[in-house]
C-alpha positions, 0 to 999 in steps of 0.5 A: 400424956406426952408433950406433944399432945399437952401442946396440942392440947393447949394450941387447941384450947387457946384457938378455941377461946380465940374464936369465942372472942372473935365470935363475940366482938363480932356480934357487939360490932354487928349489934352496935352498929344495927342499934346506930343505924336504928338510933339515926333513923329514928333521929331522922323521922323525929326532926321530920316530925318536928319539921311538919308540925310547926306553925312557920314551917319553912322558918322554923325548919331552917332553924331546927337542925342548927338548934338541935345539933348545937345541944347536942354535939355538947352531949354526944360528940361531932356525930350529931352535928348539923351535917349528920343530922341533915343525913340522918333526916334525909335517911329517914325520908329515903326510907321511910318504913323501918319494917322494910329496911330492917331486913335490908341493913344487916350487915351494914355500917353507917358509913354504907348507907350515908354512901346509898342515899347519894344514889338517885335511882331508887331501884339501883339504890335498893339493889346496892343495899342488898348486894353489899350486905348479902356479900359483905362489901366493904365501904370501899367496894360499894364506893367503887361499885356505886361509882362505876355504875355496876347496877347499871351495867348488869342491868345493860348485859341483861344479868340476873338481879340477885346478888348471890353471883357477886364476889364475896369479901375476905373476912373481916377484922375481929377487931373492927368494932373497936376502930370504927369511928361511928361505932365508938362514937355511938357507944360513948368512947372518946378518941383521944389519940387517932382522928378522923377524917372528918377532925382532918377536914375541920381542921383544914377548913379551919385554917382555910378561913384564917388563910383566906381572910389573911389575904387582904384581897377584899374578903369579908367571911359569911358563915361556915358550914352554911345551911341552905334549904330548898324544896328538895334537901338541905345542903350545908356548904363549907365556907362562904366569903364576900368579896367586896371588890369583886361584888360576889360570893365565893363558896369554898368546899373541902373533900379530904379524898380524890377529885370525883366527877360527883364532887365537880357536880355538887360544886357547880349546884351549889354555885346554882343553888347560892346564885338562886337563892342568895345573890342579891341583885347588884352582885356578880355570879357566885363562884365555887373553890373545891379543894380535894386532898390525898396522899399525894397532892392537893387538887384546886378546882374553880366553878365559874358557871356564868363567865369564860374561864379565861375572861374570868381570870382577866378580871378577877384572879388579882383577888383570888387565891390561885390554884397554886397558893390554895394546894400548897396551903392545904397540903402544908396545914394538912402535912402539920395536922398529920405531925401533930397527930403522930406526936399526940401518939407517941406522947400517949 
């Protein structure tokens, strides 16, 4: 046999094999990640159920998720901390019969549908499960989709429902199992040397706290990560402080991506929500920071629901970090962490 055709030969086997790996990491990412999803769903429609059958149900409904994520998080890793936990809780009341989801989540990731129960329409929310696994969306192309109201605006120029018309994605990476972080989390690895934007997040809020009650402007820290049920959802907000010379609650929520109208709006809930629930009757209207990172820059945003931004900031900026000092905070803390995670790298 000439050497050509034994280098052909060989080019053909190897690619061959290639293909048998790829075929077989994709099945393990796709099974992992069904088998998550299932887990998740399942988690969601047990607290459910613990949650109905308790004697003092809004008490003991308070208490359950913080309980149950406290043990858990030792065992299993941040993706059952109190947050995930309320998203899987909410998963399981969005959809509550798994023998018509199943049909739905090919295909899709856990980040895909933490991202669908934000849509409130639940027609549009269905039809967006369905296109992104029918096409293969990435988590990227659904955010965009979902944030420029692509159903909305098929249904407006009177479009077809189905999806089969919608742009395909290119292919996706072998090795994508391997990087997900909810996949490896699922499946038990441990990430030692990468991080997560939820590690960036913590570690930002983290310092934020430290930041803030080293000021010496009259704050008294609260709680963080504070739970706060209402008849509708669970809501879990960052940090909040007592300022004690201003007589108020000041919320602070942290977003490692870029500013969004959804994350202005879910501000100002939380500033309605807290002044409902948790203000007292000789406090001042709570006021809300939302701090947003990119790559770029740092965004600081102020929600003051009751009072003129301008009467506001007479009164009561001597006590408040300014827009200024928070973003060079963040972005400094953020610029360390990142450092820190490349030396982690190389160390490795």
């Amino acid at each position: 046999m000439a050497n050509n055709d034994i280098a052909l030969q060989s080019q053909t086997f190897i690619s061959d094999v290639r293909t048998i790996i790829e075929q077989g990491r994709k099945a393990a990412y796709a099974a992992a990640g069904q088998a998550a999803i299932a887990t998740f769903w399942n988690v969601g429609r047990r607290i459910v159920e613990e949650e109905q059958s308790g004697k003092a149900r809004a008490e003991y409904g308070r208490q359950l998720i913080p309980m149950l994520a406290k043990e858990l998080t030792i065992e299993y890793g941040s993706g059952y901390g109190k947050r995930n936990l309320a998203y899987y809780r909410q998963f399981y009341l969005t959809f509550p019969k798994w023998d018509i989801l199943h049909d739905l989540v090919q295909n899709l990731t856990w980040t895909h549908i933490r991202r669908m129960l934000s849509v409130s329409n639940p027609e549009a929310r269905i039809w967006y499960m369905r296109a992104a696994a029918e096409n293969m969306w990435s988590t990227t192309t659904l955010d965009r989709n979902i944030a420029t109201q692509y159903y909305e605006r098929r249904l407006a120029a009177q479009l077809p429902a189905n999806t089969a018309d919608l742009p395909q994605v290119q292919k996706a990476d072998p090795l994508e199992y391997i990087k997900n972080p909810v996949v490896a989390e699922f499946m038990g690895f441990r990430r030692d040397s990468c991080y997560s934007e939820s590690e960036l997040e913590q570690a930002l809020i983290d310092n934020l706290e430290k930041f803030i009650m080293e000021l010496g402007r009259g704050f008294a820290f609260v709680e963080r990560q504070q739970h706060i049920v209402t008849d509708t959802d669970d809501f879990y907000i960052d940090l909040v402080f007592y300022n004690f010379k201003m007589k108020r609650f000041v919320i602070f929520e942290l977003k490692t991506h870029r500013l969004t109208h959804q994350d202005i709006g879910q501000l100002d809930m939380y500033v309605r929500m807290y002044d409902d629930l948790m203000r007292g009757e000789d406090d001042q209207p709570t006021v809300g920071v939302l701090l947003c990172t990119d790559t770029d820059k740092t965004i600081a945003r102020y929600s003051v629901l009751h009072d003129s931004d301008q009467l506001y900031a007479a009164k009561y900026m001597t006590y408040m970090p300014t827009e200024e000092e928070l973003s060079r905070e963040i972005e400094q803390q953020k610029q360390f962490f990142l450092e820190q995670q490349k030396n982690k790298e190389e160390e490795a």
